[in-house]
N, C-alpha and C positions, 0 to 999 in steps of 0.2 A: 526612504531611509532604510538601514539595516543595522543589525544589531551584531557585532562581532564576526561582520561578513556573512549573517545570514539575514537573506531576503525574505518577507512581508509576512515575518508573525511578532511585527511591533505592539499588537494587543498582548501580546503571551506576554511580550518582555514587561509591559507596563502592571500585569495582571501580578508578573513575580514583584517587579519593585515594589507595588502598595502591600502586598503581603508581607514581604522581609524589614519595610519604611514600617508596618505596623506591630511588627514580632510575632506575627499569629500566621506564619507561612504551614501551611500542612507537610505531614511527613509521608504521606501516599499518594501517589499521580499515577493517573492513568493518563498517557497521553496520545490520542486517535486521532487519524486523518490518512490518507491519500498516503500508498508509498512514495517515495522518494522528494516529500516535500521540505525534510529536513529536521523529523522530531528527533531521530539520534543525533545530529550535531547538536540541535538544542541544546538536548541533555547534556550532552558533554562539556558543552561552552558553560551551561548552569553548572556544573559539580566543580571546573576550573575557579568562576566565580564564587561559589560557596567555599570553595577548598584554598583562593588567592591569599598567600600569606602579606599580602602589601595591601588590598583594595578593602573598603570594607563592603560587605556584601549586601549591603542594601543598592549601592552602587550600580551592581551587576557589569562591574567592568575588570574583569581580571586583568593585571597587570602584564601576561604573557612570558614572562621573564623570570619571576621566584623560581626557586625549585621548586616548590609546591606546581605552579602552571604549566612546567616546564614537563613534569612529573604525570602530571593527569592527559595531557599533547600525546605523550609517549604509551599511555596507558600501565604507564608502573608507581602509581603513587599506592600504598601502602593503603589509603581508606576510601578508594574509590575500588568497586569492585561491577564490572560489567561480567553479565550470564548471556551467553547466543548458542545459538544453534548451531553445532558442527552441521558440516555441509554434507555427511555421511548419513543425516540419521532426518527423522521427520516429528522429530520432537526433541522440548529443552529436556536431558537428560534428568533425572533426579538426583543424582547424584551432584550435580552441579549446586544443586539449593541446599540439600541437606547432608553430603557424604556419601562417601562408600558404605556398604551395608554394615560393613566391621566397623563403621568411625560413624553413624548415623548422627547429625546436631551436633557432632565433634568437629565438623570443619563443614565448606559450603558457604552458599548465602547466608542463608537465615544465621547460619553460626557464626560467622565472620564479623555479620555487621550491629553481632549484638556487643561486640568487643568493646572498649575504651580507642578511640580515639587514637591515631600515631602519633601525628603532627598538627591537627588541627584541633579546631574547635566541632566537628562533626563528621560524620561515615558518609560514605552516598552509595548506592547502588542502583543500575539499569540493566532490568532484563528486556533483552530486544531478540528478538520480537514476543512482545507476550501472546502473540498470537496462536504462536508454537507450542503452550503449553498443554501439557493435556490435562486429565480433570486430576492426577495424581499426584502433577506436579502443582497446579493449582491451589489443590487440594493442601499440599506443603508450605505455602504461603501464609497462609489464613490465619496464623497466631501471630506471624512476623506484623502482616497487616493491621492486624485490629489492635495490638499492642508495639507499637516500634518502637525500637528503644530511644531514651534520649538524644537529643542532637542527633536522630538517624534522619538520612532521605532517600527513598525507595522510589524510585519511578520505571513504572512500567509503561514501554511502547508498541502500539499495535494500529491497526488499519482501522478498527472497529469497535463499540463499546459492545456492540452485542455480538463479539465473535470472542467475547469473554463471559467466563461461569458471574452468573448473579452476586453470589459468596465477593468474587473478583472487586468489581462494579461499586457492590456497597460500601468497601473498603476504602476505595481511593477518590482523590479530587479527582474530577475529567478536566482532560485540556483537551480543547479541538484547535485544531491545527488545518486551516483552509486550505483549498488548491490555491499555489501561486499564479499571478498571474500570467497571462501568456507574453506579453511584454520584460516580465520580470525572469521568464524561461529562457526565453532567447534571449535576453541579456549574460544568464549564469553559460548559457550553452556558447555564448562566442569568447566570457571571458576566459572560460579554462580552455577554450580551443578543443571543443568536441565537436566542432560542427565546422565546413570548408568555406564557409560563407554567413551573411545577414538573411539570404533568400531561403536556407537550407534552414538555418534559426528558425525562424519565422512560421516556420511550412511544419516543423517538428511540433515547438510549440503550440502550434493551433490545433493539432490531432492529441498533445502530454496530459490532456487532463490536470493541470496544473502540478504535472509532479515532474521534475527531473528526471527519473530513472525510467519513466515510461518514456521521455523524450529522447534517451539515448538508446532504449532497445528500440526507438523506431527509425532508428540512423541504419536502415541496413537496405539497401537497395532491392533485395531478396523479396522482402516484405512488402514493399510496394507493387512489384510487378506480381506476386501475388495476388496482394489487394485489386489487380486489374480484373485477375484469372474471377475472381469471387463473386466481384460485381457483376461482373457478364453473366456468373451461371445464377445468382439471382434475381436476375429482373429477367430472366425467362419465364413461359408458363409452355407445358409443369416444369415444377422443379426440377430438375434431375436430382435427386437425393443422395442415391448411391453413389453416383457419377463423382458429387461434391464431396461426399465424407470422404471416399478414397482420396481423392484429390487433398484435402485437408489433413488428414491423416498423415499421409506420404510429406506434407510441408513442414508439420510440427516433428515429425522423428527424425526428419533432417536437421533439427536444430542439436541433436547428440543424443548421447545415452542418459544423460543428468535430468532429472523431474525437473527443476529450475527453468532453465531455458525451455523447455518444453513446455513448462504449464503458463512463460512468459507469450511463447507463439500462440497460444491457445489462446490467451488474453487478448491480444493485439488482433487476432484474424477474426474471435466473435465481437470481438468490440466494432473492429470494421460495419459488421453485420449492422450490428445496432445501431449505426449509428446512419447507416443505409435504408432503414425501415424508418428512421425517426423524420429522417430527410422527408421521406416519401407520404407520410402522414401528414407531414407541412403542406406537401404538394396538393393531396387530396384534398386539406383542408381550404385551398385556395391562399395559402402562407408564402410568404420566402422562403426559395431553399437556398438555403445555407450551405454551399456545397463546390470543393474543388471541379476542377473539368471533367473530372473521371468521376465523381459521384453525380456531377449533373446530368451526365451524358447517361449515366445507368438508370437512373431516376425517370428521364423522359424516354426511353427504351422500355420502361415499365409494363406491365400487362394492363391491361384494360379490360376487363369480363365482369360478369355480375356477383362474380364472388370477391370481389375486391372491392372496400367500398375503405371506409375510417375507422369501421369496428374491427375487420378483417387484421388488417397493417397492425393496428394499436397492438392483438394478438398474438401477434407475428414480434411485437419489438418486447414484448414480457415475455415469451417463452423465451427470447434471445437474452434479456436480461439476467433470467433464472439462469440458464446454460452457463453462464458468465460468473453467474453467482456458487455455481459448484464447480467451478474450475479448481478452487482451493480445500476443498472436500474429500481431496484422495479419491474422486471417482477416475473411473476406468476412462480414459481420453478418448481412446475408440468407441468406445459405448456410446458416454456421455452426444461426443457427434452424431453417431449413424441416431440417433432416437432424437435428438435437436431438430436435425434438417428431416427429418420424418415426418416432426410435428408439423414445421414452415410448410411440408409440401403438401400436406394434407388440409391445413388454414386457406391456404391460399388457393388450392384446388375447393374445397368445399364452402370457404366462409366461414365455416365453424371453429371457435375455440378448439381447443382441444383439451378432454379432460385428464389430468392426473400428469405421466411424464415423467419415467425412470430414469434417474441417470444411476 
């Protein structure tokens, strides 16, 4: 089933109805999950049906056609107010929530959506990505939050509850929001005609980690024959270290000048990683691996020495996980790398953990 043409968060949508069926719907969401799996459409399908001058809103079925649906489609209805991130800057500006410094609480979010109502019976706002905010703008939130005004609804969407301030968290309901499935990826991926084929679907999806947008940055043939380059120079011993961060380095700056794409290549080439060591840990354990031609063949290429055992590998796929984990940390790309594949080459040379790990 899907719910306004979006696929498999039929729990959310039944989670709103018994809330609005009850009258006791909350006016702070936080809503987390997986990029690209669909919380901003969500959101915007919910503010349509909250804001539907024909449906009534326990329904959850906006009629698409009032002005009011027609208005919130377009993003110019009067009491719906979306905050994002200009693609210039690395954080939601503050002036966005609260005003220019001359006009502070005179205009913005917080000001906007404490107003009376245009056309409806309620305001809505969505700051996406909450992820983006820093502790200042955050920090700007916090009365909006814990007092909203009547008939208001705030929802904030992000990757993660704890890539949000505490202050954030305590404020709002959570919504999780699961990876889609891989069946339900390759279906979205051939209806909009992002992908030349069912085999191509298929092959995306199984690597998307149930999100959309990670299925189409991995539509790039570039990436793949990459992902050839990588596996080879890991299942060597030793590492070559150097050899790989250069080589990786050199892959992500060709993705342009824009941190975006570049901390997308970053994503997708240590994911590869990860998901390389994870394989190989199967193997050790005497598991199925679970694994294309090209990770099989890297896998059984593998080293065999006495420093490579279950504990080693395990090692090897958290420090790759952490690496992954400060992708979105504003670290230094170069850094981050040449001190990642340093630790790998030093695990897998030694056996040993390795302690601590700068990026």
């Amino acid at each position: 089933m899907s719910w306004q043409g979006i696929e498999g968060h039929d729990a959310v949508v039944e989670q709103f109805r018994r809330a609005l069926a009850r009258g006791r719907m909350a006016s702070t969401f936080l809503f987390v999950g997986t990029a690209g799996v669909g919380k901003r459409l969500f959101a915007e399908k919910l503010a349509q049906a909250l804001l539907c001058q024909q449906s009534p809103e326990a329904a959850l079925a906006p009629c698409g056609a009032c002005d009011a649906c027609v208005q919130v489609a377009s993003r110019t209805h009067p009491d719906l107010m979306i905050v994002e991130k200009p693609r210039d800057k690395s954080f939601i500006p503050l002036d966005a929530l609260v005003g220019e410094k001359e006009r502070r609480m005179r205009e913005g979010l917080c000001h906007d959506i404490a107003l009376k109502p245009f056309m409806g019976g309620r305001k809505v706002a969505i700051i996406d990505d909450a992820d983006d905010l820093n502790e200042e703008g955050a920090n700007a939130l916090l009365k909006t939050l814990e007092e909203p005004p009547p008939r208001s609804v705030l929802i904030l969407i992000g990757t993660s509850a704890d890539r949000q301030l505490p202050t954030i968290r305590s404020r709002c309901q959570l919504v999780r929001f699961r990876p889609l499935q891989p069946a339900v990826v390759g279906g979205i991926l051939q209806s909009r005609g992002l992908v030349a084929d069912a085999q191509q679907a298929a092959r995306l999806a199984e690597f998307a980690d149930g999100s959309i947008q990670r299925a189409v940055e991995l539509a790039d043939d570039d990436l793949w024959s990459f992902r050839r380059e990588l596996l080879d120079m890991l299942a060597r011993t030793p590492l070559e270290s150097v050899k790989l961060a250069q080589s990786m380095v050199a892959f992500v700056e060709a993705a342009g000048k824009e941190a975006p794409p570049r901390r997308a290549r970053m994503r997708q080439t240590i994911g590869f990683a990860a998901e390389f060591y994870r394989q190989w840990l199967r193997a050790l354990a005497g598991l199925e691996v679970r694994a294309d031609a090209d990770l099989a063949k890297a896998i059984e290429r593998a080293p065999r020495t006495p420093a490579i055992n279950s504990e080693s590998i395990a090692a090897c796929t958290e420090r790759t996980l952490a690496a992954l984990a400060h992708i979105d940390r504003n670290a230094h790309q170069a850094a981050l790398l040449e001190c990642w594949l340093d630790d790998l080459a030093q695990i897998v040379q030694t056996g040993q953990p390795v302690a601590g790990g700068v990026e």
